[in-house]
NUMI-592869 format. One record per residue (C-alpha): residue number from 1; x, y, z. Coordinates in nm, 2 decimals. Example, Ala and Ser with C-alpha at 12.3 -4.5 7.8 and 13.67 -1.06 7.14 Angstrom:
BEGIN
@dovex->1 | c1->1.23 | c2->-0.45 | c3->0.78 $
@dovex->2 | c1->1.37 | c2->-0.11 | c3->0.71 $
//
This chain:
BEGIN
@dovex->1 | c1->-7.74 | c2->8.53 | c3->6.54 $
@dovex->2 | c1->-7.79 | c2->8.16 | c3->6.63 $
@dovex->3 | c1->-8.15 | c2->8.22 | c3->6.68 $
@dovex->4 | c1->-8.22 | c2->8.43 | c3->6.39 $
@dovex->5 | c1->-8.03 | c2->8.13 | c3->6.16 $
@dovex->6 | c1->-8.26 | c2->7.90 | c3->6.33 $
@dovex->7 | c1->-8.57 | c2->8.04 | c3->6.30 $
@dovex->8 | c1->-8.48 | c2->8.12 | c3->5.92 $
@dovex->9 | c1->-8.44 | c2->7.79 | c3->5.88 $
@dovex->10 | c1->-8.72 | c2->7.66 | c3->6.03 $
@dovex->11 | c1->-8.96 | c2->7.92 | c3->5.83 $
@dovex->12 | c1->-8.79 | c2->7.75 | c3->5.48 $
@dovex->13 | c1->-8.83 | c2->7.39 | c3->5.58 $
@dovex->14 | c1->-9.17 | c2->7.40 | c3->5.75 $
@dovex->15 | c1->-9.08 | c2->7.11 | c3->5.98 $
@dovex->16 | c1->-9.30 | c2->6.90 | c3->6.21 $
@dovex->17 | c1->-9.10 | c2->6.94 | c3->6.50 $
@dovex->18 | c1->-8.84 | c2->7.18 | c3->6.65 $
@dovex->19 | c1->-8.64 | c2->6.98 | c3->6.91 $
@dovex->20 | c1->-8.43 | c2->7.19 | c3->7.11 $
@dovex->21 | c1->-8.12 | c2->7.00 | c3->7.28 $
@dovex->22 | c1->-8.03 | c2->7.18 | c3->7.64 $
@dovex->23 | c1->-8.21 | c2->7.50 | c3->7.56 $
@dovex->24 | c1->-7.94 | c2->7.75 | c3->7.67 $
@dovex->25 | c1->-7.92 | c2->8.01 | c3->7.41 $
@dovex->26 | c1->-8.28 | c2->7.95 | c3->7.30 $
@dovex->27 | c1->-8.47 | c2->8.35 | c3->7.36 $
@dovex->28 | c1->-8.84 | c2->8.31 | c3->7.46 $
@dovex->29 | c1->-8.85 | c2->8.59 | c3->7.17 $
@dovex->30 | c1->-8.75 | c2->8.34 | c3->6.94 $
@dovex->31 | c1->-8.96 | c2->8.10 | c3->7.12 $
@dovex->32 | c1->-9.28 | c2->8.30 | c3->7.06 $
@dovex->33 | c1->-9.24 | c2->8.35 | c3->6.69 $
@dovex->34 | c1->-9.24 | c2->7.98 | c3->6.62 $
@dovex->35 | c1->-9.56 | c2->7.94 | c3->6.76 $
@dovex->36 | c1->-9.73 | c2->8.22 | c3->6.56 $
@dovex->37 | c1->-9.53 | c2->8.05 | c3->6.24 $
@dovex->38 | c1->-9.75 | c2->7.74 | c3->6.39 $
@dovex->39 | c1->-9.42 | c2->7.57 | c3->6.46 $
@dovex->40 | c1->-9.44 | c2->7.33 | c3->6.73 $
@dovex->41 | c1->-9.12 | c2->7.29 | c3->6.96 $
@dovex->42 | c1->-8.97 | c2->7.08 | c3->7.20 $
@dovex->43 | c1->-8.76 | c2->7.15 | c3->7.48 $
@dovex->44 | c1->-8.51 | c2->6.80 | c3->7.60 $
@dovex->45 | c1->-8.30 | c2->6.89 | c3->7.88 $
@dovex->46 | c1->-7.96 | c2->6.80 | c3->7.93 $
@dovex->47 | c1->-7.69 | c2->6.90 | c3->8.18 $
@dovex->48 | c1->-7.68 | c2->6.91 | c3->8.59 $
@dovex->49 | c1->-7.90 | c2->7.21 | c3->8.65 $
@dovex->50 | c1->-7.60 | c2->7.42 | c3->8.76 $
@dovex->51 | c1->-7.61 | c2->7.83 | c3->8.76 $
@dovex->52 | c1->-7.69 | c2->7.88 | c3->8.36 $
@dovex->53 | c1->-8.00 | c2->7.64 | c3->8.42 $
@dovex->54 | c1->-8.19 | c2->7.96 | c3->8.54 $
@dovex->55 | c1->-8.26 | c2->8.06 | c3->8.16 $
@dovex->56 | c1->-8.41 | c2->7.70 | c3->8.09 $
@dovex->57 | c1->-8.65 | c2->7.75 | c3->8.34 $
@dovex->58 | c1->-8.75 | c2->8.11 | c3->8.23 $
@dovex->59 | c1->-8.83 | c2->7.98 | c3->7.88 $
@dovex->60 | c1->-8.95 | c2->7.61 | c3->7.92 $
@dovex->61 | c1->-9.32 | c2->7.73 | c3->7.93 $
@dovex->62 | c1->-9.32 | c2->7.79 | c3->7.61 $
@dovex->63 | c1->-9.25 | c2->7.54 | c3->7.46 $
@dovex->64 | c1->-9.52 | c2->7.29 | c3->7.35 $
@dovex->65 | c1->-9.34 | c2->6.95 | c3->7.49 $
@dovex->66 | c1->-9.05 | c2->6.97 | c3->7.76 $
@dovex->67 | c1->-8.84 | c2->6.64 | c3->7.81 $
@dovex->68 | c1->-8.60 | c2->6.60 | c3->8.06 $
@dovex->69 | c1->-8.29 | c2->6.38 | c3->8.06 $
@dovex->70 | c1->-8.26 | c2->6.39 | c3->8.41 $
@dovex->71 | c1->-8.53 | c2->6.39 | c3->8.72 $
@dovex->72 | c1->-8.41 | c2->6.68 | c3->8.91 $
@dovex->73 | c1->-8.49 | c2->6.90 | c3->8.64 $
@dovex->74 | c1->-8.82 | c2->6.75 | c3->8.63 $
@dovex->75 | c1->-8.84 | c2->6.81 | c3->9.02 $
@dovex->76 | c1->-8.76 | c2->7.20 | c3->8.93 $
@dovex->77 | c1->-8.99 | c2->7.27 | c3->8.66 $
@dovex->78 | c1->-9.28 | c2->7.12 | c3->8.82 $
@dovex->79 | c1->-9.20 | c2->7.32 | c3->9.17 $
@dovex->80 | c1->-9.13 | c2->7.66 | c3->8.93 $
@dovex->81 | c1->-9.43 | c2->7.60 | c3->8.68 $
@dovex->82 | c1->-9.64 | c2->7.35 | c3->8.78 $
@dovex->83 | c1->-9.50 | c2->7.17 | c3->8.43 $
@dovex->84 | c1->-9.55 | c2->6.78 | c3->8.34 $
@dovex->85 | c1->-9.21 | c2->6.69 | c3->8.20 $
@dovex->86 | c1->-9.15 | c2->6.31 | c3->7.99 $
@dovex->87 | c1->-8.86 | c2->6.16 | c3->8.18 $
@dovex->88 | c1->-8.65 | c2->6.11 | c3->7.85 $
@dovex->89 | c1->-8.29 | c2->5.95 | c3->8.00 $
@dovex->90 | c1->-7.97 | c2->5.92 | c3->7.79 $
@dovex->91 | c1->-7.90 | c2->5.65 | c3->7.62 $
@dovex->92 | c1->-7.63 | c2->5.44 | c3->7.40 $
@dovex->93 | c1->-7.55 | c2->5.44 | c3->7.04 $
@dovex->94 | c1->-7.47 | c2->5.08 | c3->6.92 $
@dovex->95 | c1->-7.35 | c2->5.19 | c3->6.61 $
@dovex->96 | c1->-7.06 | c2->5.34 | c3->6.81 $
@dovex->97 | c1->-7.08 | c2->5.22 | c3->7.17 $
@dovex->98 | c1->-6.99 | c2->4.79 | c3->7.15 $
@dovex->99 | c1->-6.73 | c2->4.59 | c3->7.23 $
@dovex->100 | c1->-6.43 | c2->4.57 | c3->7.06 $
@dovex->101 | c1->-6.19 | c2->4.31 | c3->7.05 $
@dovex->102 | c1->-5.83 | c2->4.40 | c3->7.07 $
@dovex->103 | c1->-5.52 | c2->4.30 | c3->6.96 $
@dovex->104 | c1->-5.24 | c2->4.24 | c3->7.21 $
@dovex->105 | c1->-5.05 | c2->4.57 | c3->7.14 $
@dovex->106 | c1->-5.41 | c2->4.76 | c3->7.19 $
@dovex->107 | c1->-5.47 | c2->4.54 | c3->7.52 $
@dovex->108 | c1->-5.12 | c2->4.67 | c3->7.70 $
@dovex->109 | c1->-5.20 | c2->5.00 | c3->7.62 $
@dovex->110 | c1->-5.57 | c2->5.04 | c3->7.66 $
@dovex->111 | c1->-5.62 | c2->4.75 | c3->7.95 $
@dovex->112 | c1->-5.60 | c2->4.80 | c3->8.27 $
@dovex->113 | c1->-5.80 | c2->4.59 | c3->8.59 $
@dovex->114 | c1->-6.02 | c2->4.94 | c3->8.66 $
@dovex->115 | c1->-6.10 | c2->5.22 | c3->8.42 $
@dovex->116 | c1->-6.23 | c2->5.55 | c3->8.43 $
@dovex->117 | c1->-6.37 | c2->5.80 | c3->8.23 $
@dovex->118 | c1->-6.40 | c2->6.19 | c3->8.26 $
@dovex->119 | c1->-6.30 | c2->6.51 | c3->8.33 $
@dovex->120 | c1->-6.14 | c2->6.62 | c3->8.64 $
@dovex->121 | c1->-6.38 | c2->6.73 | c3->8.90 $
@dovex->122 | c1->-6.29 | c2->6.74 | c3->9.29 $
@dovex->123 | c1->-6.57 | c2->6.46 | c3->9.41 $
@dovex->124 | c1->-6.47 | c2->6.21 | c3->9.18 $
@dovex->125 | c1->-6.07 | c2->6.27 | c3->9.27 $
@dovex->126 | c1->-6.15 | c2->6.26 | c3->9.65 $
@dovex->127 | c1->-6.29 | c2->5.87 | c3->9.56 $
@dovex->128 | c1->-6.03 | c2->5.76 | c3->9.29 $
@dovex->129 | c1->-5.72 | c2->5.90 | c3->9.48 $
@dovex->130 | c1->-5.81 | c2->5.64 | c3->9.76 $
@dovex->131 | c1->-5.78 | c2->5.35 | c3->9.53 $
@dovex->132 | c1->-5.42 | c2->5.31 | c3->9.57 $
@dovex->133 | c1->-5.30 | c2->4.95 | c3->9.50 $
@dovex->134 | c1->-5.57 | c2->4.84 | c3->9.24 $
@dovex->135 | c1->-5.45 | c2->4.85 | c3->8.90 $
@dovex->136 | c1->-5.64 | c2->5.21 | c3->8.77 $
@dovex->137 | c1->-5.63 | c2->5.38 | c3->8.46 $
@dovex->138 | c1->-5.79 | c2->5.74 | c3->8.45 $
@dovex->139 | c1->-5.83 | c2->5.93 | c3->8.13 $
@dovex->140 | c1->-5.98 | c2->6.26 | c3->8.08 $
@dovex->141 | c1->-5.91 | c2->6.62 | c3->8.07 $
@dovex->142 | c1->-5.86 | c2->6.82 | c3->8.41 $
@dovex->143 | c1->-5.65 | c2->6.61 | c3->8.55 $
@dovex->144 | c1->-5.29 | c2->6.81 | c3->8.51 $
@dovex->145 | c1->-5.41 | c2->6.95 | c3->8.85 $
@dovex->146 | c1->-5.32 | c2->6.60 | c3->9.06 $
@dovex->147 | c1->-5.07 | c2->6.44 | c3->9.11 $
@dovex->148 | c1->-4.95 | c2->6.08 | c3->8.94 $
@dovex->149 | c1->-4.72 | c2->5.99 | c3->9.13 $
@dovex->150 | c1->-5.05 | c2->5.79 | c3->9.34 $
@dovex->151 | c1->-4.95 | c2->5.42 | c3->9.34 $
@dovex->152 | c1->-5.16 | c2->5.21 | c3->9.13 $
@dovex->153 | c1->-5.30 | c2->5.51 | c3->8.97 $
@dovex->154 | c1->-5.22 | c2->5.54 | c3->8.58 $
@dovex->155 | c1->-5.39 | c2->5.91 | c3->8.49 $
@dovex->156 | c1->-5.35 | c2->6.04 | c3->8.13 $
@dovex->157 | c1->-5.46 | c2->6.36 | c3->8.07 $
@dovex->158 | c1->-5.64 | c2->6.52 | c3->7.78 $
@dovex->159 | c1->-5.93 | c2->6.46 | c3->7.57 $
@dovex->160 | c1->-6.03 | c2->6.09 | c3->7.48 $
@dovex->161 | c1->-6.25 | c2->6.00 | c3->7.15 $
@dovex->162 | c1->-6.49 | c2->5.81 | c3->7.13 $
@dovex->163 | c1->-6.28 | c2->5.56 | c3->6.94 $
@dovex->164 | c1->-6.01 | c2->5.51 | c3->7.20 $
@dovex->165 | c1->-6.29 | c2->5.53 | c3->7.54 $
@dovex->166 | c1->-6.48 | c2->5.20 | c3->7.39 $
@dovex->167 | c1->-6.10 | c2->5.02 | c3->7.40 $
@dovex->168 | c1->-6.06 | c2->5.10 | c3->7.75 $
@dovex->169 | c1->-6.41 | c2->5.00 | c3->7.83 $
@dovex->170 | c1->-6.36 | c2->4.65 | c3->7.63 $
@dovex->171 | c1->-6.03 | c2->4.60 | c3->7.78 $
@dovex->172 | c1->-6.12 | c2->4.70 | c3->8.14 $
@dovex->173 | c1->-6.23 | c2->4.44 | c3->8.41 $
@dovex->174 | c1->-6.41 | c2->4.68 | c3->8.61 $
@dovex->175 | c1->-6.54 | c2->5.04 | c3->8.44 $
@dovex->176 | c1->-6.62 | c2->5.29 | c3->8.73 $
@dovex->177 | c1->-6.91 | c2->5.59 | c3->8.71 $
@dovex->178 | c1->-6.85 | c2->5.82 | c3->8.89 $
@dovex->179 | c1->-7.14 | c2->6.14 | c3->8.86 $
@dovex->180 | c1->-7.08 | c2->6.52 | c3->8.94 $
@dovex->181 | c1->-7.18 | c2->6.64 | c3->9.23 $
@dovex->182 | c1->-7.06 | c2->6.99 | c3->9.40 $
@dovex->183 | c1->-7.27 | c2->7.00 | c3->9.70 $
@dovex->184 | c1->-7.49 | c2->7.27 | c3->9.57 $
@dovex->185 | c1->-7.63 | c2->7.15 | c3->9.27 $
@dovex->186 | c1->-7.90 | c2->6.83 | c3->9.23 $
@dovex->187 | c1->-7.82 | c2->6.57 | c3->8.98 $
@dovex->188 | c1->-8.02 | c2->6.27 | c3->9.01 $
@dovex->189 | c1->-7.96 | c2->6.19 | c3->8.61 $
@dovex->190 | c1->-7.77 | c2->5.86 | c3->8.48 $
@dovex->191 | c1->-7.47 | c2->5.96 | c3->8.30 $
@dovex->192 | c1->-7.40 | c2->5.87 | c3->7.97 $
@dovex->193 | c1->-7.13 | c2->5.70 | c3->8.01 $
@dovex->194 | c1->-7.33 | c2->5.41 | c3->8.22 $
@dovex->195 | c1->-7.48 | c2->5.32 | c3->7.94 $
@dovex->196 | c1->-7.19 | c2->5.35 | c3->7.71 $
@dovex->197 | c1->-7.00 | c2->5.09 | c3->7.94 $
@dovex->198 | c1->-7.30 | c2->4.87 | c3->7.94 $
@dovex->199 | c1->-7.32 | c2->4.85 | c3->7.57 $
@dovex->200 | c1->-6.91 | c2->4.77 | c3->7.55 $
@dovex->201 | c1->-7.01 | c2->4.48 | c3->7.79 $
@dovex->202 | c1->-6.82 | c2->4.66 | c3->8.08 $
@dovex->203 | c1->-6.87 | c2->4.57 | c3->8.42 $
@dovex->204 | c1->-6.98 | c2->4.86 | c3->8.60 $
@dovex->205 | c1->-6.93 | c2->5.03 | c3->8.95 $
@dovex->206 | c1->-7.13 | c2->5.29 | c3->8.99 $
@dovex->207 | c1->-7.21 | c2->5.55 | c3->9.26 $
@dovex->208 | c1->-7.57 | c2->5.57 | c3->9.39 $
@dovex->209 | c1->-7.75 | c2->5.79 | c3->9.16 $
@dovex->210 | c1->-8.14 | c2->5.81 | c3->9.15 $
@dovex->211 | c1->-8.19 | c2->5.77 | c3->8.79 $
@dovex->212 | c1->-7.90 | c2->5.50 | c3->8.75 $
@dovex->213 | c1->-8.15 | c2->5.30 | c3->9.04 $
@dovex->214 | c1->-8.49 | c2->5.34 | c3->8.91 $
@dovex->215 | c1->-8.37 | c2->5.25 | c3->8.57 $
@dovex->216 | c1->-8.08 | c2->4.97 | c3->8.65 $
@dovex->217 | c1->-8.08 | c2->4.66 | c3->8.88 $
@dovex->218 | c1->-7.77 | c2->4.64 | c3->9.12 $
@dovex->219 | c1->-7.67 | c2->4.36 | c3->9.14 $
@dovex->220 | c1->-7.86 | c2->4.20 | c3->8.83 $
@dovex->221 | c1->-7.70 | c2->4.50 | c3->8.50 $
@dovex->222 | c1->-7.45 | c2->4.69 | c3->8.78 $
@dovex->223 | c1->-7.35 | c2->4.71 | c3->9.10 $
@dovex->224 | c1->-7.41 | c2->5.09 | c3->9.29 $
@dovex->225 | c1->-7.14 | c2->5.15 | c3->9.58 $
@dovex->226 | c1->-7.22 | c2->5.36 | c3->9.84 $
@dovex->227 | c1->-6.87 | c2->5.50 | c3->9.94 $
@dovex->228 | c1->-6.50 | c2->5.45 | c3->9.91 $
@dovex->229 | c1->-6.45 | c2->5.21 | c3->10.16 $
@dovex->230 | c1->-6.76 | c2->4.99 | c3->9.97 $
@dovex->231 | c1->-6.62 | c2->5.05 | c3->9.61 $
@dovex->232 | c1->-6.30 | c2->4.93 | c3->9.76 $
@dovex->233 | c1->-6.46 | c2->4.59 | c3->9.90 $
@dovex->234 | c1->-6.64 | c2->4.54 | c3->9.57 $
@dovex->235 | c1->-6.36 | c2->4.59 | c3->9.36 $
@dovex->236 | c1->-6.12 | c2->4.32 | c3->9.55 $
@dovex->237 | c1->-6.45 | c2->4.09 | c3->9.55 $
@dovex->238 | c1->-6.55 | c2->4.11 | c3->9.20 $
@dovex->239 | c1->-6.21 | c2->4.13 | c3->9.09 $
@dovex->240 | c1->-6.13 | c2->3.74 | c3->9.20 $
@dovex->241 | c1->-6.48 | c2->3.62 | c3->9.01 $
@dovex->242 | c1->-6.44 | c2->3.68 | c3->8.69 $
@dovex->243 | c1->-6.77 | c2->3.42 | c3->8.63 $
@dovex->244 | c1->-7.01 | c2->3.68 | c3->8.80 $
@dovex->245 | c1->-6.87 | c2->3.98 | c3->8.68 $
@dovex->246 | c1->-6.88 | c2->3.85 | c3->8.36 $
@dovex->247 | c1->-7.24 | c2->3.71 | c3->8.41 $
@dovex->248 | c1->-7.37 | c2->4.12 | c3->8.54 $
@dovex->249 | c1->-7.17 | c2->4.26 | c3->8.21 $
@dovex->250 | c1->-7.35 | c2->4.05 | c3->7.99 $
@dovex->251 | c1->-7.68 | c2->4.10 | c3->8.16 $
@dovex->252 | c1->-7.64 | c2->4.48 | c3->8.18 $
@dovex->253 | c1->-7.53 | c2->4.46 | c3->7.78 $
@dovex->254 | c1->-7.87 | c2->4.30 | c3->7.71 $
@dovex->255 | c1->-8.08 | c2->4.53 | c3->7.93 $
@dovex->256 | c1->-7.94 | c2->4.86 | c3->7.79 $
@dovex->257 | c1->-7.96 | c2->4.75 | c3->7.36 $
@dovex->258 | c1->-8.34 | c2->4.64 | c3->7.44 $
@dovex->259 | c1->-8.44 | c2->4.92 | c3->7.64 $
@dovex->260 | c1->-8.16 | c2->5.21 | c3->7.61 $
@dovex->261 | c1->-8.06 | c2->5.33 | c3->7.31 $
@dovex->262 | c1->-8.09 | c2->5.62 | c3->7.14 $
@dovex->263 | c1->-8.39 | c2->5.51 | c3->6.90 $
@dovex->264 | c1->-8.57 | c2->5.40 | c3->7.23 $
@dovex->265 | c1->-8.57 | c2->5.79 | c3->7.35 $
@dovex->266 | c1->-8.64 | c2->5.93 | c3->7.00 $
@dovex->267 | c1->-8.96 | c2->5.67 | c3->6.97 $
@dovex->268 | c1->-9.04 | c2->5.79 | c3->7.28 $
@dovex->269 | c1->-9.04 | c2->6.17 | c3->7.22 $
@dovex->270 | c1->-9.23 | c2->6.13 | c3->6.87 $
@dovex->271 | c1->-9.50 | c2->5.91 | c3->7.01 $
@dovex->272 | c1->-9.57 | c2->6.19 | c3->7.24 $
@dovex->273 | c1->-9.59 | c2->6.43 | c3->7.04 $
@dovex->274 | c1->-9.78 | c2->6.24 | c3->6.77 $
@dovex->275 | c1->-10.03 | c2->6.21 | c3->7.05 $
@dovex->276 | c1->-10.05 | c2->6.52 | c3->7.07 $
@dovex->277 | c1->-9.87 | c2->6.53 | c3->7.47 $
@dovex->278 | c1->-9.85 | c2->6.92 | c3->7.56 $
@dovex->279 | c1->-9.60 | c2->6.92 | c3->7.89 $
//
C-alpha cells in the first residue's frame, strides 16, 4: 500500500527528485517503475545497519544517487556492489535545537551537573551505571528495566520531546553521547544527538566514534573518552573548570551552525544531483 500511494503520487506531481529516507519498505518493484516514469530517486541511509539493513542493500542499486548518513554503511555497499556513496551525516535544526534560558523552577527540574539522552540499551547502562557519585540525570524510554536506586543516578523513564531534551541540554554542565553498539553490528555514524547538544551549547562527552572524529575536534568542539574509567577522570576535571568547558561549548556551537545543519546536508544532496552525481 505505502508504495503504491507513493508512486501515485509521484506520477501526479512529476517531481525532480524522489528522496527516500532509510529505504526499508521501498520494493525494487517500485523502484523500477520510477525510472521508466523517468523519475529520478535517491536513496539517504539512516540507522545502524542492524538485521533489516539486508533489504537496503538488495535495492540500493537502483537507485540513481545513494547517500549515507553513516560510513559503515558506505563501507557495506561498496564491499556488496562496488557503489560510490556521498557521506551525507546528520545534522541540527536551529530552528528547534538552541539554547534556552530557563527560569529557576525549569533549572531545578531540568538541571543537573551531567545529562543523558536515550533509550535504554545494555552498552550505554554498563557505562552510566558506574557513574555513581556525579550528579546524573538520565531520561529516555527503556529504562524501567534498571534499577534507581544507583546513587547519584536520577533516571526518568519514558519518552522526552524535543521541547523538554533542549532544557536538559541548556541546563546541563556536561551532556554525554553515548552510541549503540551490540557487538555484532558496525556503527561508525555520529548520532544526532551530538549535534543537537552542540547547537544548545552543551558541553559534550562523547564516546569514540569514527564519524563523531573525522568530523569533530576533541578537545577543540568536544572531548571523546575512551572508557569508563576516562569519562570518569574527564568529568571530575572539566567539572571544576567551568572557563574551558565553557570555552569547547561555545566553540563546538559555532562549528556545528556553520558547517552542520540540516540545510548544509540538503545543499549537499541537491548539488549532487544537479550535477548530475550517479552513486
Amino acid at each position: 500500500r505505502l508504495n503504491g500511494r507513493m508512486l501515485q503520487r509521484a506520477q501526479g506531481i512529476g517531481p525532480d527528485l524522489c528522496l527516500v529516507i532509510g529505504g526499508y519498505r521501498i520494493l525494487a518493484s517500485t523502484l523500477r517503475k520510477f525510472r521508466r516514469c523517468g523519475i529520478r530517486t535517491a536513496l539517504l541511509t539512516t540507522d545502524a545497519p542492524i538485521d533489516n539493513f539486508t533489504s537496503v542493500v538488495e535495492t540500493a542499486p537502483l537507485y540513481d544517487d545513494v547517500f549515507c548518513s553513516g560510513s559503515e554503511a558506505i563501507e557495506i555497499l561498496r564491499g556488496v556492489h562496488r557503489l560510490d556513496p556521498l557521506w551525507v551525516p546528520f545534522a541540527c535544526d536551529p530552528d528547534y535545537h538552541r539554547f534556552q534560558p530557563l527560569t529557576p523552577k525549569e533549572q531545578a527540574r531540568w538541571g543537573r551537573d551531567v545529562a543523558f539522552v536515550g533509550s535504554y540499551y545494555p552498552n550505554r547502562w554498563e557505562i552510566l551505571r558506574e557513574l555513581t557519585g556525579f550528579d546524573v540525570g538520565i531520561w529516555g524510554p527503556g529504562w524501567r528495566r534498571v534499577s534507581r536506586q544507583q546513587q547519584g543516578l536520577h533516571i526518568q523513564e519514558g519518552q522526552i520531546r524535543c521541547q523538554e531534551w533542549i532544557k536538559v541540554y541548556s541546563a546541563a554542565k556536561i551532556v554525554i553521547v553515548i552510541h549503540f553498539q551490540d557487538g555484532r553490528t558496525p556503527c561508525y555514524q555520529a548520532s544526532p544527538k551530538v549535534y543537537e547538544a552542540l547547537a544548545c551549547r552543551g558541553f559534550v562527552l562523547v564516546d569514540q566514534q569514527k564519524d563523531v572524529e573525522n568530523l569533530f575536534q576533541s578537545g577543540k568542539h568536544l572531548v571523546v573518552f575512551s572508557d569508563v574509567d576516562d569519562l570518569k577522570e574527564k568529568l571530575r576535571h572539566y567539572l571544576q573548570r567551568d572557563d574551558l568547558r565553557m570555552a569547547i561549548a561555545s566553540e563546538g556551537c559555532r562549528e556545528v551552525l556553520e558547517k552542520h545543519t540540516y540545510r548544509h546536508r540538503i545543499r549537499k544532496i541537491l548539488d549532487h544531483v544537479s550535477e548530475g552525481g550517479v552513486s
